[in-house]
C-alpha positions as CSV (number, residue, x, y, z in Angstrom):
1,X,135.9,99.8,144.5
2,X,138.7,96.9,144.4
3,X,140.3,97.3,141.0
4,X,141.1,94.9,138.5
5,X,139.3,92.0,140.2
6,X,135.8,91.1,138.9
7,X,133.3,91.2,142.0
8,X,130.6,88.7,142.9
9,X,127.7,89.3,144.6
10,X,125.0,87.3,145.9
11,X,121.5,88.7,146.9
12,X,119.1,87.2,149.5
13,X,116.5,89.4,149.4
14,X,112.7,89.6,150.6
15,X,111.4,92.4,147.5
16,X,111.8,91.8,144.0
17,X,111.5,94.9,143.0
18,X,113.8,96.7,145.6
19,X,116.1,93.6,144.4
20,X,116.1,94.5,141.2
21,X,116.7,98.3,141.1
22,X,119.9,97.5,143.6
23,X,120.8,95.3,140.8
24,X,120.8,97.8,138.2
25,X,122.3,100.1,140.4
26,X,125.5,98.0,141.3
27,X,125.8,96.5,137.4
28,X,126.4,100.1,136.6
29,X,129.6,100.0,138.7
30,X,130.8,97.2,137.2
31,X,129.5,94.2,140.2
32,X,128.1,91.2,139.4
33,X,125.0,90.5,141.3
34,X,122.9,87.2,141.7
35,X,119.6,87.5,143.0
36,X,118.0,84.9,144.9
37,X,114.7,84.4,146.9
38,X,115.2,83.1,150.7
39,X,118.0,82.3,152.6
40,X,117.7,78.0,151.4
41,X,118.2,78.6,148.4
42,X,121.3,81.3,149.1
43,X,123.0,78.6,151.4
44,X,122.7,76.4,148.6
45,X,124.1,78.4,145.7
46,X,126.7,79.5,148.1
47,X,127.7,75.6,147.9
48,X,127.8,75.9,144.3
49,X,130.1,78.5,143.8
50,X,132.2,81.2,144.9
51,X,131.5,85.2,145.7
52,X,133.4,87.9,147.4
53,X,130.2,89.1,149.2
54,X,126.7,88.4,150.7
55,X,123.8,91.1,150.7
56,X,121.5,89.7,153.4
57,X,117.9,90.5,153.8
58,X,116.7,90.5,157.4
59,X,113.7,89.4,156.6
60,X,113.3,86.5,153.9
61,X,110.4,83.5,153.4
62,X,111.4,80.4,155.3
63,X,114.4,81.7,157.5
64,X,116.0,85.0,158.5
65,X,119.0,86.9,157.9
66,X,120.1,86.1,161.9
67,X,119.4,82.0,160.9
68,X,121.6,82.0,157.8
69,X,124.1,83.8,159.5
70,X,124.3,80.8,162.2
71,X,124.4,78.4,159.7
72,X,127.3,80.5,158.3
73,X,129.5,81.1,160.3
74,X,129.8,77.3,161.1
75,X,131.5,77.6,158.1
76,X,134.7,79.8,158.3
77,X,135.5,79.8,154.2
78,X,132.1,81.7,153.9
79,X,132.6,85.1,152.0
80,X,131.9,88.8,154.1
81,X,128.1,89.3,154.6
82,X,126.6,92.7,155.1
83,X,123.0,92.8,156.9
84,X,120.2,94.7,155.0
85,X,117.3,95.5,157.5
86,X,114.3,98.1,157.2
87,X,114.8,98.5,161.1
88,X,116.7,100.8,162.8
89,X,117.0,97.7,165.4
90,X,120.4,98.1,167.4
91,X,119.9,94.9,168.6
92,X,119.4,93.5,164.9
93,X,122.8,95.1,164.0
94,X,124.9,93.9,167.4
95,X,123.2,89.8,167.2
96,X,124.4,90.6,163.0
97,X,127.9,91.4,163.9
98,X,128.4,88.6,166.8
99,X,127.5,86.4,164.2
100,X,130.2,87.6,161.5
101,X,128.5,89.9,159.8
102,X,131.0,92.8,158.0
103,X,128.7,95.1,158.1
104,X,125.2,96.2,157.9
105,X,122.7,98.7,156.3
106,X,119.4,100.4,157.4
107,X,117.2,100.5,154.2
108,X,115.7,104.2,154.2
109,X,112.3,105.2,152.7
110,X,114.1,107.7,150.0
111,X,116.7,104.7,148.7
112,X,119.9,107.0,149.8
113,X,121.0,103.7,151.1
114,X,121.6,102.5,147.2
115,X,124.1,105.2,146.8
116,X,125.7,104.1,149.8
117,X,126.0,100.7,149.5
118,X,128.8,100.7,146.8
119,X,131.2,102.1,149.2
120,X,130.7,99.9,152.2
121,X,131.2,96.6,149.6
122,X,134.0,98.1,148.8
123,X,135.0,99.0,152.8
124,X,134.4,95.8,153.7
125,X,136.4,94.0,150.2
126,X,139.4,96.3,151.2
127,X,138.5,95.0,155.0
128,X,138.6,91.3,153.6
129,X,141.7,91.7,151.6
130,X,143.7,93.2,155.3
131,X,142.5,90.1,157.1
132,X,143.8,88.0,154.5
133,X,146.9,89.5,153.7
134,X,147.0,89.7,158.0
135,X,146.8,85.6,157.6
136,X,149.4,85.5,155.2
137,X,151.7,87.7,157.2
138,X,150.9,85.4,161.1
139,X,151.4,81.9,158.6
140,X,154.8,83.0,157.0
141,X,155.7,84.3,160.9
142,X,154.3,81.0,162.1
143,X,156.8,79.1,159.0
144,X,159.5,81.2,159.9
145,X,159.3,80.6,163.9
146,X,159.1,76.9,163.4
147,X,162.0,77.3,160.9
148,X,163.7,79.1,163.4
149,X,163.1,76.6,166.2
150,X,163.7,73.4,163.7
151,X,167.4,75.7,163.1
152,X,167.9,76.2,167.1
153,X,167.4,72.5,168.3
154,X,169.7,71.5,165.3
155,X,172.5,74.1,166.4
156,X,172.1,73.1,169.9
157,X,172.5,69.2,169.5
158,X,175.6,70.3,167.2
159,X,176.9,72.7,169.9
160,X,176.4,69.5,172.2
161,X,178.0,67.2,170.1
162,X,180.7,69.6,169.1
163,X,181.7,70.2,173.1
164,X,181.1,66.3,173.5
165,X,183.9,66.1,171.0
166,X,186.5,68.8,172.3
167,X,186.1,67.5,176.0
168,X,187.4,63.8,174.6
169,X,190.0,65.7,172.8
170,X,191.2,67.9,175.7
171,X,191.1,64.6,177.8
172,X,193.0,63.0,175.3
173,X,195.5,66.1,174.3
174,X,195.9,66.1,178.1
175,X,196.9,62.0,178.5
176,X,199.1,62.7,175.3
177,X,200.8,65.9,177.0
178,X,201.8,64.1,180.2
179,X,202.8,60.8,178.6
180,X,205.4,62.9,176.4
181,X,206.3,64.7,179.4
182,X,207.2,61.1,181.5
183,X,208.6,60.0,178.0
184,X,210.9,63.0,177.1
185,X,211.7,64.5,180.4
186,X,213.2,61.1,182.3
187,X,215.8,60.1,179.1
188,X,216.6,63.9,179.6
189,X,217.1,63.8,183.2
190,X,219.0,60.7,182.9
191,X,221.4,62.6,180.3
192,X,221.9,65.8,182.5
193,X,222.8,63.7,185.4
194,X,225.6,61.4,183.7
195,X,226.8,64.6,182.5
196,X,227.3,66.0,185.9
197,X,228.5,62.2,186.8
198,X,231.0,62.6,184.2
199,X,232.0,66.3,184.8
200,X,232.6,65.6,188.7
201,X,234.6,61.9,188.9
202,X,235.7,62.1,185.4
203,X,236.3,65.9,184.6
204,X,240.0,65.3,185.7
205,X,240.9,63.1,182.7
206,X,239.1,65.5,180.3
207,X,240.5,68.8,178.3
208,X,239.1,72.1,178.4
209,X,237.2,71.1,175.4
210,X,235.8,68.1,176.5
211,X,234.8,69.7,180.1
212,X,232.7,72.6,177.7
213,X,231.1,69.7,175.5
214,X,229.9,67.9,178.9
215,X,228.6,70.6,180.1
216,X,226.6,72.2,176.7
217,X,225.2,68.6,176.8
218,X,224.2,69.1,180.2
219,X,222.6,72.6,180.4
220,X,220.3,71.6,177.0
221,X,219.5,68.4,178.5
222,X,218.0,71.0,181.7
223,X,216.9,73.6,179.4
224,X,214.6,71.0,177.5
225,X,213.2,69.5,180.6
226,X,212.1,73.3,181.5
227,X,210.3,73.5,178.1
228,X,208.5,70.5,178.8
229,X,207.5,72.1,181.4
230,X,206.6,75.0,180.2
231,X,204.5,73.5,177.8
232,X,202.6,71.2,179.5
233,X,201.4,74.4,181.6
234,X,200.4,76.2,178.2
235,X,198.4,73.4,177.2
236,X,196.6,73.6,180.8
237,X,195.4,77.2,180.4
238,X,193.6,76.3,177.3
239,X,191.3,73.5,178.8
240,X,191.4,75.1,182.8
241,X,188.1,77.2,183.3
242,X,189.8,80.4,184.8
243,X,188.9,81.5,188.7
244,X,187.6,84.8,189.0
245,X,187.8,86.9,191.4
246,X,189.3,90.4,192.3
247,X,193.0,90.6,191.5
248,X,195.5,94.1,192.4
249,X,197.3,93.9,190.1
250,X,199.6,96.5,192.2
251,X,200.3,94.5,194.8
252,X,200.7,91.2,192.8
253,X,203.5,93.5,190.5
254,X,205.3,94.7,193.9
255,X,205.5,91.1,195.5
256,X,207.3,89.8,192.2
257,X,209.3,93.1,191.7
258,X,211.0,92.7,195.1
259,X,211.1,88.4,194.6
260,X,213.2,89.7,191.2
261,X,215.6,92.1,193.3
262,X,215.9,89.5,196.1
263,X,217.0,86.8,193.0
264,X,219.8,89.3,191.6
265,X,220.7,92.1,194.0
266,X,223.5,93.1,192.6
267,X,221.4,94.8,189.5
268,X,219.7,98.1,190.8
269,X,216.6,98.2,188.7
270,X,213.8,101.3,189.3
271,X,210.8,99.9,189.1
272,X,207.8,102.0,189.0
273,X,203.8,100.8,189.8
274,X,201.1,102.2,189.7
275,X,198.6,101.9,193.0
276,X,195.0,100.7,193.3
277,X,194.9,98.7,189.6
278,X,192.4,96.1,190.3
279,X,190.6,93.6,187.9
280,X,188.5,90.7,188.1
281,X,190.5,87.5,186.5
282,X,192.0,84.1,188.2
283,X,194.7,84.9,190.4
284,X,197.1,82.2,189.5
285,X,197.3,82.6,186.1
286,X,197.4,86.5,186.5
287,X,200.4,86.1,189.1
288,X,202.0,84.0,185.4
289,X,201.2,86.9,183.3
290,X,203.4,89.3,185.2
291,X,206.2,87.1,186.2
292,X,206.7,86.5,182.6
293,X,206.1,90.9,181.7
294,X,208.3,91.8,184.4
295,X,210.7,89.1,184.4
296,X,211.4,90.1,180.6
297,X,211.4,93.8,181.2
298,X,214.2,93.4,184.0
299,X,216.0,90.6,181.9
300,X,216.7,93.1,178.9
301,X,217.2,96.1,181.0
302,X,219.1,94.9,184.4
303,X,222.4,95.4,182.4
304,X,221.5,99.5,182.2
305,X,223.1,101.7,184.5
306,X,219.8,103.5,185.4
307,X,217.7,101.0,184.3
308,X,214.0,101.7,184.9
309,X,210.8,99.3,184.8
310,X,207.3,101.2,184.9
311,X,203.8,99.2,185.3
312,X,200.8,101.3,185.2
313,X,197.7,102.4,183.1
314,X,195.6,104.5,180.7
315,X,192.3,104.9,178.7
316,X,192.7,104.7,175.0
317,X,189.7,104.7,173.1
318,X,187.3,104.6,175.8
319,X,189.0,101.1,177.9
320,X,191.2,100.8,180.2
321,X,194.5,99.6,179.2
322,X,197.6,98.5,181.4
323,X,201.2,98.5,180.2
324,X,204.7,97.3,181.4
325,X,207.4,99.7,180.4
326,X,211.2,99.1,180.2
327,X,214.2,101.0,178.5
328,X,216.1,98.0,177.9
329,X,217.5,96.9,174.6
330,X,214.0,97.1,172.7
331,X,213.7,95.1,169.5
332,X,212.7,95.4,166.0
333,X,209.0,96.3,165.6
334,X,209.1,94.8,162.2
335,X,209.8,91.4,163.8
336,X,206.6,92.2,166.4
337,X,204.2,89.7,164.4
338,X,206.0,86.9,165.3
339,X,206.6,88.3,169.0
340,X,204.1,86.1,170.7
341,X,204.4,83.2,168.6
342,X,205.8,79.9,170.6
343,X,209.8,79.2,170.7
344,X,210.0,82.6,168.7
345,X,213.4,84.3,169.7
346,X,214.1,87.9,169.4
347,X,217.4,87.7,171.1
348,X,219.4,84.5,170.9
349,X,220.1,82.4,174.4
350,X,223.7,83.6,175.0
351,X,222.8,86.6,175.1
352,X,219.3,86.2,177.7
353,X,218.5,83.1,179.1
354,X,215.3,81.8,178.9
355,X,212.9,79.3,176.4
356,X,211.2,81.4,174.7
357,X,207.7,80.5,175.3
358,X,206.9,83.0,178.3
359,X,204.8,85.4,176.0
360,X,203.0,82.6,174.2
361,X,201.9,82.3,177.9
362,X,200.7,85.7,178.4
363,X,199.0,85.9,175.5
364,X,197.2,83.0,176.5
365,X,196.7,84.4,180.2
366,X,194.7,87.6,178.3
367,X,192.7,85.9,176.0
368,X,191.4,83.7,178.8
369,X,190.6,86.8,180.0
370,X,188.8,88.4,177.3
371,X,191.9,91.0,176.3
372,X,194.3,91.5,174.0
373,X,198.3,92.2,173.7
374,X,200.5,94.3,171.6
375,X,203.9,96.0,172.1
376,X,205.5,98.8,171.0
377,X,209.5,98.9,170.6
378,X,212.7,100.3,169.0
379,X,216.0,98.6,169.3
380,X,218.1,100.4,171.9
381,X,215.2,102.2,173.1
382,X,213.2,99.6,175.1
383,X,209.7,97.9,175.0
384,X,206.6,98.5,175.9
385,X,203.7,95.6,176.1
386,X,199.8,96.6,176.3
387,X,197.2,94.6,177.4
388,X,193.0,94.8,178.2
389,X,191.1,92.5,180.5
390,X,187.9,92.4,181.4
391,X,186.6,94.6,183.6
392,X,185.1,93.6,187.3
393,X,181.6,93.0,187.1
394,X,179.9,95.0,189.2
């Protein structure tokens, strides 16, 4: 029996007497049982007031236990009903339980059905409780799926908005970029060639001093036009969707290994690649990422007498990783956060030419390709840059 909860029950029955020995019987345990006459006047207290369950007489004066049953379960706040019948009717019990009935009960000659009864009103209480509990569980679902769809469409008309926004401000970041490049680079063209103007008709009337000053101003007037450049390009990579498609990476590293030995042959540099590496990514901006690896690699090694460049692979915790190798001059690991940071300098320009933004690039060129970049180095002992991209879908 339900605990703690006071149960109400109301009676429709067709004996008085039976009626009110299976009071008795339930008062003992603790039910509270309301006995009326016919099924009018049960539909009518029903209207009245609340119970938790319904003992239904098949047979009543005025109407049966199958006409109160249609009348209600037209009404879907009616409390479980159990079906009381002194016939072992199958068909009784199946029209009961079509109709909504919980339960029901054959009435036997010897009463055993009185001992009986207690424990299928509180089956079918414990049954009640389930369903509503079951209600309360699909509602809060129900709440929590609209929440969840109310959430969506507002994350998705943000996402919109949101790309809405960064597409005018790549459009506009990309107007800015090349009006600073027209604006910049042609006063600095015009400057590096009245220096050469100077150096060539008017070099004669200049000292050594003079000659030096014309052209410092002319090589940083170049060198500036180059970072222009060279920015203008970085600033592509983060608005260009990427190409993909498969990349060897082998044959990409030869082709710009025997381009840098054609450019200065007079430095004998081993270079070393491994065959067959092949990923998926946009060929272009791949062809970028190694120029700039390679190109460093031989710039701080090409000076070596048995200076050695090595591109090839590995699996470190369960990825593929590829690596550019050199035993150049290295540098300070300690200075390796700020390696890949724009304009950042590990060696000053006298000493290796260049304007310092070529691993900004490729660290741009992996992360549009879903990797990542790190290097290992010690000074006099070379350098050694990792990097991941994703793999070729298959």
């Amino acid at each position: 029996m339900v605990e703690n909860k006071p149960v109400r029950i109301l009676y429709m029955e067709d004996d008085a007497g039976l009626a009110r020995l299976l009071q008795r019987k339930l008062q003992r345990q603790s039910f509270s049982v309301e006995i009326v006459r016919n099924g009018d006047d049960g539909l009518a207290t029903l209207g009245k007031a609340p119970f938790d369950v319904v003992l239904l007489d098949y047979s009543m004066p005025s109407c049966d236990g199958i006409d109160v049953l249609r009348v209600m379960a037209e009404c879907k706040t009616s409390p479980p009903v159990i079906m009381l019948t002194g016939r072992g009717n199958e068909k009784i019990a199946v029209e009961a339980l079509q109709l909504g009935a919980s339960d029901y009960i054959v009435k036997d000659v010897d009463m055993g059905y009185l001992e009986l009864l207690p424990v299928v009103i509180d089956q079918v209480l414990q049954k009640q409780q389930l369903i509503r509990e079951r209600e309360q569980m699909l509602k809060a679902l129900q709440e929590s799926e609209d929440r969840y769809r109310k959430l969506s469409a507002q994350l998705e008309r943000m996402v919109l908005e949101r790309t809405a926004e960064l597409q005018t401000s790549n459009r506009e970041l990309e107007v800015f970029c090349y009006s600073v490049s027209h604006d910049l680079s042609a006063p600095l063209r015009t400057i590096n060639g009245f220096s050469e103007v100077l150096l060539e008709e008017y070099g004669d009337r200049l000292d050594n001093a003079g000659r030096r000053c014309l052209s410092k101003i002319g090589a940083a007037a170049t060198q500036m036009v180059q970072l222009i450049d060279a920015l203008l390009d970085l600033s592509t990579m983060a608005t260009d969707e990427p190409h993909l498609e498969p990349v060897n990476l082998s044959d990409l590293a030869g082709e710009i290994a025997q381009e840098l030995h054609d450019l200065e042959q007079q430095h004998k540099v081993d270079i070393r690649i491994t065959g067959g590496m092949e990923v998926e990514g946009d060929p272009a901006l791949l062809r970028v990422m190694m120029e700039n690896l390679l190109g460093n690699a031989w710039k701080f090694s090409r000076t070596l007498p048995d200076a050695c460049i090595e591109f090839g692979k590995s699996f470190q915790n369960g990825e593929m990783v590829y690596y550019v190798r050199d035993n150049g001059i290295g540098f300070d690991l300690g200075n390796s956060g700020k390696l890949i940071d724009l304009f950042q300098r590990l060696h000053l320009g006298d000493e290796f030419k260049g304007i310092g933004i070529g691993l900004a690039t490729v660290q741009r060129i992996v992360e549009r390709h879903n990797g990542r970049i790190w290097a290992e180095s010690e000074v006099g002992k070379g350098a050694t840059f990792y990097f991941t991209l994703s793999p070729i879908a298959n």
